[in-house]
N, C-alpha and C positions, 0 to 999 in steps of 0.2 A: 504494500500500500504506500510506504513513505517513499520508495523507487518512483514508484507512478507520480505520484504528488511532486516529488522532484522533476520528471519530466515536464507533466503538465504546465509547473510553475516556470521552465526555466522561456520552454514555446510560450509563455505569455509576454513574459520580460524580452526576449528574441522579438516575437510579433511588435506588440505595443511600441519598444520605442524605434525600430524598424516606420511605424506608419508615424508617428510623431516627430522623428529626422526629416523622412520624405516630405513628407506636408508641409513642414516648418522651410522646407527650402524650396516649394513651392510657391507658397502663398502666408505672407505676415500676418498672425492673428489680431496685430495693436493695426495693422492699415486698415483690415475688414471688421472689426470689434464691434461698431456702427450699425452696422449693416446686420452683424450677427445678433447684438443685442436685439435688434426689434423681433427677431422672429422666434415666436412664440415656445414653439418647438426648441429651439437655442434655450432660453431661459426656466423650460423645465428639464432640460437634460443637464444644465448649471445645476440646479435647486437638487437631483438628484444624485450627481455628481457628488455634492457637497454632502450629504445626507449619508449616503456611503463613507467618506472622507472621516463623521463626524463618529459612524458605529465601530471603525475600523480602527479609528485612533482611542475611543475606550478600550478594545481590545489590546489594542498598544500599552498604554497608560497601566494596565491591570499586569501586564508580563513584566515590562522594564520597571527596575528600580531606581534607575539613573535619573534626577531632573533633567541634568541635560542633555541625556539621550533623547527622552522623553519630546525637549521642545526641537531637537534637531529633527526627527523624524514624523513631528508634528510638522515643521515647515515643507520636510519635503513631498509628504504624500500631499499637502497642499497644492504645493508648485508640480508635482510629478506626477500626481495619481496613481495608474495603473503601473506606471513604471518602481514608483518607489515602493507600492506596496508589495508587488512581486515580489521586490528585491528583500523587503525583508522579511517575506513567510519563507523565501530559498533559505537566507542566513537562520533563521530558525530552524527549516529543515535539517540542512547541512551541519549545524548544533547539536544534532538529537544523538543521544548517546544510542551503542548497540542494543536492540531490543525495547527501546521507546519508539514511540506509535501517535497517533493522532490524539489520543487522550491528552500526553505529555506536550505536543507539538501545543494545544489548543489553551491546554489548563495551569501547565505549570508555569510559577514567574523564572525570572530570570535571576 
């Protein structure tokens, strides 16, 4: 299970900032910003974007001990999303000592 989960996790982080490079050297989000805010659609994929962000970083918050681990990785899933959060369920994976599993992965702090 924790192989798989390793895989899955590492093809998201690969994917995601894979289409986040492309795009970003496609097309500037601060030139179109404007234009993205009006449409509706844009601002509840924001709203749930964020909402994610917020359930994801209590899970954070609950594992680390560190404060300032804590606000560093608070900034980044901010600014990264998908990218940061990937990166640190893998660093958590990749943590799990032999014979820990998804209970430990989920429940234990750090």
């Amino acid at each position: 299970m924790i192989t798989s989960l390793k895989i899955i996790f590492v093809a998201i982080f690969v994917w995601i900032t894979y289409i986040v490079i492309s795009t970003s050297l496609e097309s500037s989000l601060f030139k179109e910003w404007d234009f993205l805010g009006s449409i509706p659609w844009m601002r509840a994929t924001l709203w749930d974007f964020y909402a994610n962000i917020f359930i994801i970083t209590l899970w954070m918050f609950y594992k680390e001990k560190s404060l300032l681990l804590k606000i560093v990785w608070l900034i980044l899933f901010v600014c990264l999303g998908a990218i940061a959060t990937s990166a640190y369920v893998l660093i958590k994976l990749f943590n799990l000592k032999d014979g820990e599993g998804v209970k430990e992965l989920v429940g234990n702090k750090c």
